[in-house]
C-alpha positions as CSV (number, residue, x, y, z in Angstrom):
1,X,25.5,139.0,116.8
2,X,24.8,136.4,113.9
3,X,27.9,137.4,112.1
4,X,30.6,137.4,115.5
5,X,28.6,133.4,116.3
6,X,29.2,132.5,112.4
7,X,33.3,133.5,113.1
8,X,33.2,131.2,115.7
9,X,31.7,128.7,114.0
10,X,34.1,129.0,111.4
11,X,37.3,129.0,113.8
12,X,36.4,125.7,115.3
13,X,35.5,124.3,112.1
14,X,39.2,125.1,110.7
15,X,40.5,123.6,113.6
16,X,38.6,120.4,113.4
17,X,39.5,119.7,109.7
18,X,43.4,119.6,110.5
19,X,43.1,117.6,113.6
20,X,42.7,114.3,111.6
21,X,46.1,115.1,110.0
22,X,47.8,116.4,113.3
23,X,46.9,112.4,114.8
24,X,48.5,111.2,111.8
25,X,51.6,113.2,112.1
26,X,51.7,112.6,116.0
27,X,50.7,108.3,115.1
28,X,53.9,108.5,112.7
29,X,55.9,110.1,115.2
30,X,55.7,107.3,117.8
31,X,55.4,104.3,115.3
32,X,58.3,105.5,113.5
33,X,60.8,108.5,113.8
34,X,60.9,107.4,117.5
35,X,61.9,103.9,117.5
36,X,64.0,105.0,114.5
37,X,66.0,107.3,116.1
38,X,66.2,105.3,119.7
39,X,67.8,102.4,117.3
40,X,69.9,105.2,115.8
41,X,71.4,106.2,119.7
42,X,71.9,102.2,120.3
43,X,74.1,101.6,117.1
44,X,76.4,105.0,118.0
45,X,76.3,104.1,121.4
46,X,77.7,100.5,120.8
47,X,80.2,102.3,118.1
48,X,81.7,104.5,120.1
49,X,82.5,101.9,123.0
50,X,84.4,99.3,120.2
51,X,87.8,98.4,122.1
52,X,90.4,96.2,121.1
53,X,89.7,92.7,120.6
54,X,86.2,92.7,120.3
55,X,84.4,90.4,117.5
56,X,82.6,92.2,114.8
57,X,80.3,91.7,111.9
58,X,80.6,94.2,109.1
59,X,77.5,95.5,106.9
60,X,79.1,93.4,104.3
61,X,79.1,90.0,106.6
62,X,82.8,90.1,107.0
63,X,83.2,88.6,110.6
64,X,87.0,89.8,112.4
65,X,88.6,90.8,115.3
66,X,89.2,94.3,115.8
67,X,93.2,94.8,116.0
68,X,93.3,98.6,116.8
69,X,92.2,102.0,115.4
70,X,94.2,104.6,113.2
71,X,93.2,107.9,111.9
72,X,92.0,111.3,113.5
73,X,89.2,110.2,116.1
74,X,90.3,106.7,115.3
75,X,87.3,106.7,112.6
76,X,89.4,103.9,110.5
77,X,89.2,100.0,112.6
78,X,91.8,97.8,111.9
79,X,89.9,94.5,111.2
80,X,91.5,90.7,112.1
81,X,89.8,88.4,109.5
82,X,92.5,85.6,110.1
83,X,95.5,85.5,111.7
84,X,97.4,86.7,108.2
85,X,94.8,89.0,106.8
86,X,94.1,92.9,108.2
87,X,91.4,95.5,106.3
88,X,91.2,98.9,107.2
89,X,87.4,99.5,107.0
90,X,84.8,102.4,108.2
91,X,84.0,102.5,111.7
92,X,80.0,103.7,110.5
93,X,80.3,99.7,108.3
94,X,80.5,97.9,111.7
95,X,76.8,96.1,111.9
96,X,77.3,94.6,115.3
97,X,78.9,92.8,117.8
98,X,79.8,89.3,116.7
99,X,78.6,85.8,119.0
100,X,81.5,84.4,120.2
101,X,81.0,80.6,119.2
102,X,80.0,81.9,115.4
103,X,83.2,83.6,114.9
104,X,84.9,81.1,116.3
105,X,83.5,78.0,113.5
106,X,83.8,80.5,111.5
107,X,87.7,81.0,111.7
108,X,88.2,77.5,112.5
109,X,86.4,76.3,109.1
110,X,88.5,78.8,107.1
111,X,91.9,77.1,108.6
């Protein structure tokens, strides 16, 4: 009887020493990966719905318009910088969406 209570004992014990690291991994999963991946759905999201003429900021701060796609999947943009100037950049180096009135100085300054 002593030895089947000590098993027992012994279970719940080896239980209780990994929970501390199972409420780290599950902490970690909600402060981090989470958010992480529900920024990662936002950015795809707003990639895949680019269109013509929308106003862009790339990774590398260069601000344009975007003139059309080329390329299987139309993974290559065709980037407006000014009204002589086109780049051919990577669809996954789009940051974001450019404000109107910035791109707008912006271009205007450059002129």
């Amino acid at each position: 009887m002593k030895v089947l209570l000590f098993l027992q004992t012994s279970q719940n014990v080896g239980v209780m020493a990994y929970l501390p690291f199972i409420l780290i991994l599950v902490i970690m999963y909600f402060l981090m990966i989470r958010p992480q991946a529900k920024r990662q759905k936002e950015k795809q999201k707003m990639l895949n719905a680019l269109k013509k003429g929308d106003k862009i900021i790339t990774i590398g701060g260069i601000h344009g318009t975007i003139s059309g796609f080329k390329g299987k999947d139309a993974r290559v943009v065709l980037l407006q910088i000014d009204p002589n100037t086109k780049i051919s950049i990577s669809r996954s180096s789009i940051s974001s969406h450019a404000n109107n009135d910035e791109l707008v100085d912006t271009i205007e300054s450059n002129s």
